[in-house]
C-alpha atoms as a printed R data frame, in Angstrom:
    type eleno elety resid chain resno      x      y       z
1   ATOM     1    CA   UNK     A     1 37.093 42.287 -34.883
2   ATOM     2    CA   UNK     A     2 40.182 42.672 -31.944
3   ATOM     3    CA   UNK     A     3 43.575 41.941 -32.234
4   ATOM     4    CA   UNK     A     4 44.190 38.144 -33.002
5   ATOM     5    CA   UNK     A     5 45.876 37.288 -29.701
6   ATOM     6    CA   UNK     A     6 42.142 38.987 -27.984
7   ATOM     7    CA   UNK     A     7 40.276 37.174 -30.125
8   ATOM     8    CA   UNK     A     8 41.835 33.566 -29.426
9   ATOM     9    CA   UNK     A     9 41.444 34.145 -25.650
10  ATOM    10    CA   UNK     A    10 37.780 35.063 -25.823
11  ATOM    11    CA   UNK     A    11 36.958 32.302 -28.482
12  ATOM    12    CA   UNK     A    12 38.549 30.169 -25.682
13  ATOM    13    CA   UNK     A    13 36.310 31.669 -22.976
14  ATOM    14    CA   UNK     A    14 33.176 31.706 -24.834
15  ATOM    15    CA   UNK     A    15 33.242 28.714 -25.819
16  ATOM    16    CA   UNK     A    16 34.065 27.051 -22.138
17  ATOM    17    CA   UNK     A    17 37.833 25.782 -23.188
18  ATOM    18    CA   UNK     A    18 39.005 28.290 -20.671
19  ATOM    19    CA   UNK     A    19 37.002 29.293 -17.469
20  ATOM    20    CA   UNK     A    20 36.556 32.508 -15.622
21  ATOM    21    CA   UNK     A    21 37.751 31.524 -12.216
22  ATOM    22    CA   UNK     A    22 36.555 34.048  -9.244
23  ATOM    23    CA   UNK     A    23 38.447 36.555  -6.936
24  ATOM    24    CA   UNK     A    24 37.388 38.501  -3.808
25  ATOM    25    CA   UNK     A    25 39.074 41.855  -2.900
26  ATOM    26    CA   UNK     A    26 38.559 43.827   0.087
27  ATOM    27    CA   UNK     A    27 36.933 47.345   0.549
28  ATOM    28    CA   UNK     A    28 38.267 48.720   3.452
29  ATOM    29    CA   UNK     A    29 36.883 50.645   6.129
30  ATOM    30    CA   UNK     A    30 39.553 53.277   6.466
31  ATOM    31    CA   UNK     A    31 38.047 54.767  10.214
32  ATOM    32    CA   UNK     A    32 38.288 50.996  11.804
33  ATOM    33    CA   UNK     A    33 40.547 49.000   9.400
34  ATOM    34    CA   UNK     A    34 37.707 46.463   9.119
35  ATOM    35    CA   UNK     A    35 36.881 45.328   5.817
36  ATOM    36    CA   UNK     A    36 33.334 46.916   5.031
37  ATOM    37    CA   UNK     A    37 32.699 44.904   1.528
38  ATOM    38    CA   UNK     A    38 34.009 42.599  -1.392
39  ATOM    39    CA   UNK     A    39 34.443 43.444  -4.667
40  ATOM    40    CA   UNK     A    40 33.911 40.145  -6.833
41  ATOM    41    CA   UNK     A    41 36.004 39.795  -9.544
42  ATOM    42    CA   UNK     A    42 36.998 37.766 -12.522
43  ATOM    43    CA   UNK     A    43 40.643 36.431 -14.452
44  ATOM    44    CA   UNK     A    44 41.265 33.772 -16.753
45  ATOM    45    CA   UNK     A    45 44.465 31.536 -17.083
46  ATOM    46    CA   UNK     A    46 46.566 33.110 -20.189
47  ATOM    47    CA   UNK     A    47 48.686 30.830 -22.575
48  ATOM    48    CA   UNK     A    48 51.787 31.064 -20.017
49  ATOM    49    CA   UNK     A    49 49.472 30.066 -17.319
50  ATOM    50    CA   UNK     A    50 49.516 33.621 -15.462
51  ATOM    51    CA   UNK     A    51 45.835 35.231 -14.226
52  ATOM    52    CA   UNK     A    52 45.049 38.243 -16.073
53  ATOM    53    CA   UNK     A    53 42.252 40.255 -15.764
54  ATOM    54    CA   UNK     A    54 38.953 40.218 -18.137
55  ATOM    55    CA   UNK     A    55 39.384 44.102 -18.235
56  ATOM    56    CA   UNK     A    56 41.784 44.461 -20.617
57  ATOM    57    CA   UNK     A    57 39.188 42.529 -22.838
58  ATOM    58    CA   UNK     A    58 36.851 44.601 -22.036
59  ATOM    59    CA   UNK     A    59 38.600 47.069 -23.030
60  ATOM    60    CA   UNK     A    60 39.105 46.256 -26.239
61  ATOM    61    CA   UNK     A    61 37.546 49.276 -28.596
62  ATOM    62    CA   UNK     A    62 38.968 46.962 -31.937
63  ATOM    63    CA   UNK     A    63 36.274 44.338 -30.387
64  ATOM    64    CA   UNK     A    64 32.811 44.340 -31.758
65  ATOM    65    CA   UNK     A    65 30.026 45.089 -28.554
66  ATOM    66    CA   UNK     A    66 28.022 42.082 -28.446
67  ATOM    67    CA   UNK     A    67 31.556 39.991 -28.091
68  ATOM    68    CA   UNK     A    68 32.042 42.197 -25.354
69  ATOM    69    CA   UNK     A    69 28.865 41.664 -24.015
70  ATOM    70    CA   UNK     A    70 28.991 38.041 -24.570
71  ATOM    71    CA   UNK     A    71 32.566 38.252 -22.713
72  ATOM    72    CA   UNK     A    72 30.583 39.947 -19.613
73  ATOM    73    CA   UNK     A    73 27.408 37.854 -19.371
74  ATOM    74    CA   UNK     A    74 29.962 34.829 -19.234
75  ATOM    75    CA   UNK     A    75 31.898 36.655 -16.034
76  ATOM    76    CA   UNK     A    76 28.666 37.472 -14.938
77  ATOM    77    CA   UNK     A    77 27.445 34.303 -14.818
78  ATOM    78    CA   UNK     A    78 30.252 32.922 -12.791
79  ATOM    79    CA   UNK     A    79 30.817 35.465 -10.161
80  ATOM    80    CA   UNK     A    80 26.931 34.933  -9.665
81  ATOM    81    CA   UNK     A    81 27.423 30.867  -9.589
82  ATOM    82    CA   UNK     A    82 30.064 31.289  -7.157
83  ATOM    83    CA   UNK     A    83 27.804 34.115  -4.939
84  ATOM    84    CA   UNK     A    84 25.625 31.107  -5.014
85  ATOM    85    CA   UNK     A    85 27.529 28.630  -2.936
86  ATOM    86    CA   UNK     A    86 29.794 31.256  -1.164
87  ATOM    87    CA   UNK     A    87 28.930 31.455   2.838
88  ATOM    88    CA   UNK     A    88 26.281 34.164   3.810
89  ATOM    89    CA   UNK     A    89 28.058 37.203   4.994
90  ATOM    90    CA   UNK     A    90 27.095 40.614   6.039
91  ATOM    91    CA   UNK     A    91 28.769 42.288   4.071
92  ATOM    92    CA   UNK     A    92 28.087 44.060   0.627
93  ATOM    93    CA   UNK     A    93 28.957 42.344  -2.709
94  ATOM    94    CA   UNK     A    94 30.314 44.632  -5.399
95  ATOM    95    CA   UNK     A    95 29.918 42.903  -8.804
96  ATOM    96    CA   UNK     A    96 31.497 44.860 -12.349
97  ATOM    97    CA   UNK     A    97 28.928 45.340 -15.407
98  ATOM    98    CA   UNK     A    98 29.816 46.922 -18.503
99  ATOM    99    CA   UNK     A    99 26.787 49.766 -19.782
100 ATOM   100    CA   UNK     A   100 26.677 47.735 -23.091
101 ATOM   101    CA   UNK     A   101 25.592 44.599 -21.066
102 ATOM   102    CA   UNK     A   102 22.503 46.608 -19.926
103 ATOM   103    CA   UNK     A   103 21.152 46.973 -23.088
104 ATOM   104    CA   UNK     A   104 20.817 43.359 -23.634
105 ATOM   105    CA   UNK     A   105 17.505 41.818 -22.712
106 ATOM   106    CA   UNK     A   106 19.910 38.377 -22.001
107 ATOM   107    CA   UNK     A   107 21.037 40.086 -18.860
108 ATOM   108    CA   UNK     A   108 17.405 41.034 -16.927
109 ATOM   109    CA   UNK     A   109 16.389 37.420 -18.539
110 ATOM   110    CA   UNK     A   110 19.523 36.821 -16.244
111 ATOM   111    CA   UNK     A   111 19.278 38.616 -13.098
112 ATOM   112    CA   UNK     A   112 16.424 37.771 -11.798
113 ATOM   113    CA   UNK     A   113 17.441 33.961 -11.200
114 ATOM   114    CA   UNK     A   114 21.239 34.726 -10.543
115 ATOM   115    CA   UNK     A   115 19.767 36.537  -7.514
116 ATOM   116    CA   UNK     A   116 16.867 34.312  -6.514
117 ATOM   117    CA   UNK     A   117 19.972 31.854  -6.179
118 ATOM   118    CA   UNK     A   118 21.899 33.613  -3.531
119 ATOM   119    CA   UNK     A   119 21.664 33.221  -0.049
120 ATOM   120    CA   UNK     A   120 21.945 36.801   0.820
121 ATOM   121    CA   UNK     A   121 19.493 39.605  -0.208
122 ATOM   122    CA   UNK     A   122 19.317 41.249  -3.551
123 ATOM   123    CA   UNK     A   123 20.219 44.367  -1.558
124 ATOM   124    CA   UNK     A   124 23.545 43.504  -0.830
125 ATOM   125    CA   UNK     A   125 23.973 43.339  -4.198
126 ATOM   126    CA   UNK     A   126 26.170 46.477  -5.990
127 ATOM   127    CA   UNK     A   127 26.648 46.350  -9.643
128 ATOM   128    CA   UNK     A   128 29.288 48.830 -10.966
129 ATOM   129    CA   UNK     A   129 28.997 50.295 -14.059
130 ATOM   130    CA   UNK     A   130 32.595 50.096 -15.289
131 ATOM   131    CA   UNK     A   131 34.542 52.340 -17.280
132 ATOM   132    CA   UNK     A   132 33.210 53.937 -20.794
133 ATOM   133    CA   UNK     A   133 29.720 54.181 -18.430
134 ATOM   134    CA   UNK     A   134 30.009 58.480 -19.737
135 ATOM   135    CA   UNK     A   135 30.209 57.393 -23.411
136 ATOM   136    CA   UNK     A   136 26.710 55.553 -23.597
137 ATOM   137    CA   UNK     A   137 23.131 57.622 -23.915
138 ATOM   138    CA   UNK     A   138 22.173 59.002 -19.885
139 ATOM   139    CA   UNK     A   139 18.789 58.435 -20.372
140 ATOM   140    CA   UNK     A   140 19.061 54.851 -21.038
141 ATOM   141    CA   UNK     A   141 21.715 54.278 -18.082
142 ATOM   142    CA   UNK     A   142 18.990 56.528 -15.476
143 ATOM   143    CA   UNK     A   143 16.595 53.768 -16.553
144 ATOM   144    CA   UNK     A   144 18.784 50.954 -16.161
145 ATOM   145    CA   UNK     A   145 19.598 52.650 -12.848
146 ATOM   146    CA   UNK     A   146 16.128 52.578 -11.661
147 ATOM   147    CA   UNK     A   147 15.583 49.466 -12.780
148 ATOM   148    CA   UNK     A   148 18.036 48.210 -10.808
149 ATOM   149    CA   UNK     A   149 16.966 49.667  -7.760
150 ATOM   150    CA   UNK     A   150 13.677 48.541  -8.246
151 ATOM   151    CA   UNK     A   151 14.903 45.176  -7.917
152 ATOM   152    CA   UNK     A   152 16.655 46.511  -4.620
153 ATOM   153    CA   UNK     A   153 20.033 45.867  -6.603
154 ATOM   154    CA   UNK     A   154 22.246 48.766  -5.345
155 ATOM   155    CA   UNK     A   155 23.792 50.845  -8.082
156 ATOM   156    CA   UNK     A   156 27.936 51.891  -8.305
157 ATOM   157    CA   UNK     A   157 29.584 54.120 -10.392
158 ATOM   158    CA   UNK     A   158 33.115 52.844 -10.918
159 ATOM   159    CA   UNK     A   159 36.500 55.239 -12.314
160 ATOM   160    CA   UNK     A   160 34.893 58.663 -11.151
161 ATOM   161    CA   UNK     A   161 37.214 60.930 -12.332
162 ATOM   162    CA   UNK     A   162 38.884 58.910 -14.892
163 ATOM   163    CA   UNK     A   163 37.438 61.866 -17.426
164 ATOM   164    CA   UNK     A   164 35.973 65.436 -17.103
165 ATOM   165    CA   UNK     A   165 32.290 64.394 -18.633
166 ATOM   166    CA   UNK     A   166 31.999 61.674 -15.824
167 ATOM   167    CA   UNK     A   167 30.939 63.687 -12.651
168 ATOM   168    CA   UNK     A   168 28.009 65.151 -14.796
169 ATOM   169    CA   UNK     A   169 27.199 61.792 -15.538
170 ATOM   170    CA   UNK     A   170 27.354 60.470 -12.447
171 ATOM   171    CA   UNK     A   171 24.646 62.926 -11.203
172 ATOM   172    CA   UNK     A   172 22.268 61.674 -13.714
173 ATOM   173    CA   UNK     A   173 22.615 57.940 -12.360
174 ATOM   174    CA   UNK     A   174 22.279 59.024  -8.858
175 ATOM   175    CA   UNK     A   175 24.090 55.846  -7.527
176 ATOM   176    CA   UNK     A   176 24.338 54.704  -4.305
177 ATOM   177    CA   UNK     A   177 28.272 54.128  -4.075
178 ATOM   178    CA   UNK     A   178 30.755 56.629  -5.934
179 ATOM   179    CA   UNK     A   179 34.387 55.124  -6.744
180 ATOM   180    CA   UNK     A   180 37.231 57.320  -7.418
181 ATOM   181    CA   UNK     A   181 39.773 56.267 -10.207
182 ATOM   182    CA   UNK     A   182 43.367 55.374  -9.360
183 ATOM   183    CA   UNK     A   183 43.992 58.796 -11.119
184 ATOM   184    CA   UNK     A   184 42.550 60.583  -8.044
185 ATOM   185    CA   UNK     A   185 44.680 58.580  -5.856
186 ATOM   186    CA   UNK     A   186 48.100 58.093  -7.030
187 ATOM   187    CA   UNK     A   187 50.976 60.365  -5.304
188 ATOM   188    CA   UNK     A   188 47.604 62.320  -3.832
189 ATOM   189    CA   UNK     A   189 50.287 62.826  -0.871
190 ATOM   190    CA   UNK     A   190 52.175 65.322  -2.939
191 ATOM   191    CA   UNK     A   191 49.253 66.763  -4.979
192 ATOM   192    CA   UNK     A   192 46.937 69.357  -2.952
193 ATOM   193    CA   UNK     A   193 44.181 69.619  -6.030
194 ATOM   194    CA   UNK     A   194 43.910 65.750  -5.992
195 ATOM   195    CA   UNK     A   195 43.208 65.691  -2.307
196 ATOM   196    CA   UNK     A   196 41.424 68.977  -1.859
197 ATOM   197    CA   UNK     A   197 38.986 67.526  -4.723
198 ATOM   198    CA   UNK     A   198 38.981 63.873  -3.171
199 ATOM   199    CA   UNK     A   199 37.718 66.075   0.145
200 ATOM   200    CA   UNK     A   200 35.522 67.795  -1.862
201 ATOM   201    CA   UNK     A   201 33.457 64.618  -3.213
202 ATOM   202    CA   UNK     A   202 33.775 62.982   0.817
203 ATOM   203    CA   UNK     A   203 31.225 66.681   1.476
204 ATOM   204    CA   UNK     A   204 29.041 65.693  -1.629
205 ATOM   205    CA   UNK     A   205 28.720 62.078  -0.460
206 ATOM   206    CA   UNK     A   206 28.112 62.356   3.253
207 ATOM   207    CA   UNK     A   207 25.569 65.278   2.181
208 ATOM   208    CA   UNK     A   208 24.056 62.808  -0.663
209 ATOM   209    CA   UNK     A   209 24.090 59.627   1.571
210 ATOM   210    CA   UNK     A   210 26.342 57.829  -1.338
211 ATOM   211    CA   UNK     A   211 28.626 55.588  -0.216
212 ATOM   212    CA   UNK     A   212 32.190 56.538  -1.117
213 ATOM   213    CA   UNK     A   213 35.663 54.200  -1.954
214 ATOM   214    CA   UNK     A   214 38.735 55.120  -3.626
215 ATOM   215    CA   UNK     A   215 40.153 52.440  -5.708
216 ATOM   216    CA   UNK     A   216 44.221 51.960  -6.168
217 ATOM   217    CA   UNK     A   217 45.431 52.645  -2.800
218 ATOM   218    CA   UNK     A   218 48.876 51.082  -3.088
219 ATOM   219    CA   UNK     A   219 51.285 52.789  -0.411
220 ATOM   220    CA   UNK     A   220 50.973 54.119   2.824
221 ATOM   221    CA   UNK     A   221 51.065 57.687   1.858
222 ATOM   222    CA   UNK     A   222 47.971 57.421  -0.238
223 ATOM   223    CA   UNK     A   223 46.340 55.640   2.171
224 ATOM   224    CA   UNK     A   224 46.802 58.757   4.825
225 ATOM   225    CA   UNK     A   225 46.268 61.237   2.287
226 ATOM   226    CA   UNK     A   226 42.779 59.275   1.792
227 ATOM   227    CA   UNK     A   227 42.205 59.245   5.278
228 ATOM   228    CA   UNK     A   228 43.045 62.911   6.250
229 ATOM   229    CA   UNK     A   229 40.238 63.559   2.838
230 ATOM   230    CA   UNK     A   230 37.737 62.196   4.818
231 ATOM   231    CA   UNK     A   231 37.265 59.315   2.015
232 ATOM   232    CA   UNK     A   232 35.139 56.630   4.018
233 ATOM   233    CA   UNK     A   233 36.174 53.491   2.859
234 ATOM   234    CA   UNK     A   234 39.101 52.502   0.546
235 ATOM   235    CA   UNK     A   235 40.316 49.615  -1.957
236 ATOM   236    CA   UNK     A   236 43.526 48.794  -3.187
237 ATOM   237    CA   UNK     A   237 46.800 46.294  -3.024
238 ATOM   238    CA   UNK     A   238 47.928 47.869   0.518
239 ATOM   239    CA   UNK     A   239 45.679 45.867   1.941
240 ATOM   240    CA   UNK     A   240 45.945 42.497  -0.198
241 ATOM   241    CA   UNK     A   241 46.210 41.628  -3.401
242 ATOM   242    CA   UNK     A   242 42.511 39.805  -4.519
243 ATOM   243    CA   UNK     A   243 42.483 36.298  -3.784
244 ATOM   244    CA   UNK     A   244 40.426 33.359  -4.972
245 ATOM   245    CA   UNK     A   245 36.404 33.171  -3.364
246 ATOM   246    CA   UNK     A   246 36.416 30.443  -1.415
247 ATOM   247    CA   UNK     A   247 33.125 28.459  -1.435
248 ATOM   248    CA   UNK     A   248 31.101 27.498   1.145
């Protein structure tokens, strides 16, 4: 069912009386400084009028699935409205799915006409699988993988390292962009396994031809530890807190 304060926001949501409203935040390359992609995101206005993020919903294990799926087809459809009339740019979109959203035939009913709409190519595209991806059946998640791709959607797998099943996992996708968890990242500076492993996946990437981000970079010291690890590209609040996508 969820908790009763979950439930009120996401009655409010799914039934319009509160919106998703759109952020962009930057993925950063960490050789030039130059910001390399855009993660697309989604928050809602909470009862004190503060933005919060849909995660936490998301999250939400006392909620049944299909309200969770409901939850992300509704984010989905809004980051991919706002794709829609945002100006073309260069650069790759990264757009959050939860694996219980694949399942639903709602979402390829979906797809297909959220990126039809958008003035860049489908192959700028990246859908992340979001956390809980290592708890649903591989089999079904390599063919929603492939599927993807045969749609020239590019394919993410988001919170690498977030538990021990996931790099397993991960090799069964085969996605084109890995993306460490904060867990990686945090005080890597003062933790030699952290970085020695975060070096270890910058080999298996550049060997692999996977793109490569770690997420939570949030003070200066992370960010060289990153750096000296040979991680490619980075994302986190040291270089700007998301902000809302301005349309074109």
């Amino acid at each position: 069912m969820g908790r009763p304060d979950t439930q009120e926001i996401l009655r409010s949501i799914l039934s319009g009386q509160r919106s998703a409203v759109t952020y962009a935040h930057p993925i950063i390359d960490l050789q030039t400084g130059h910001m390399a992609a855009q993660e697309v995101l989604t928050r809602f206005e909470d009862a004190d009028g503060r933005m919060r993020t849909v995660g936490a919903l998301l999250e939400d294990l006392t909620l049944a699935p299909e309200m969770r799926t409901q939850l992300d087809l509704v984010c989905l459809g809004a980051v991919f409205e706002a794709l829609a009339h945002h100006p073309v740019t260069d650069h790759l979109v990264f757009v959050n799915l939860h694996p219980l959203t694949l399942a639903t035939s709602t979402f390829w009913d979906r797809l297909r006409p959220w990126l039809w709409n958008l003035s860049i190519p489908p192959h700028r595209i990246v859908l992340e699988i979001t956390e809980g991806f290592s708890h649903h059946h591989m089999d079904d998640l390599e063919g929603y993988a492939a599927r993807l791709r045969s749609i020239e959607v590019r394919v993410a797998v988001d919170d690498l390292g977030s538990g021990v099943a996931s790099l397993a996992h991960m090799a069964r996708i085969a996605p084109d962009f890995i993306k460490v968890d904060r867990s990686l990242v945090q005080h890597v500076h003062r933790r030699p396994y952290q970085a020695a492993l975060l070096n270890a996946l910058a080999v298996f990437a550049e060997r692999m031809k996977v793109g490569y981000i770690a997420e939570g970079i949030e003070t200066g010291e992370e960010l060289q530890a990153v750096r000296d690890a040979d991680v490619p590209w980075g994302q986190g609040f040291i270089f700007g807190e998301p902000e809302p996508l301005r349309l074109g």
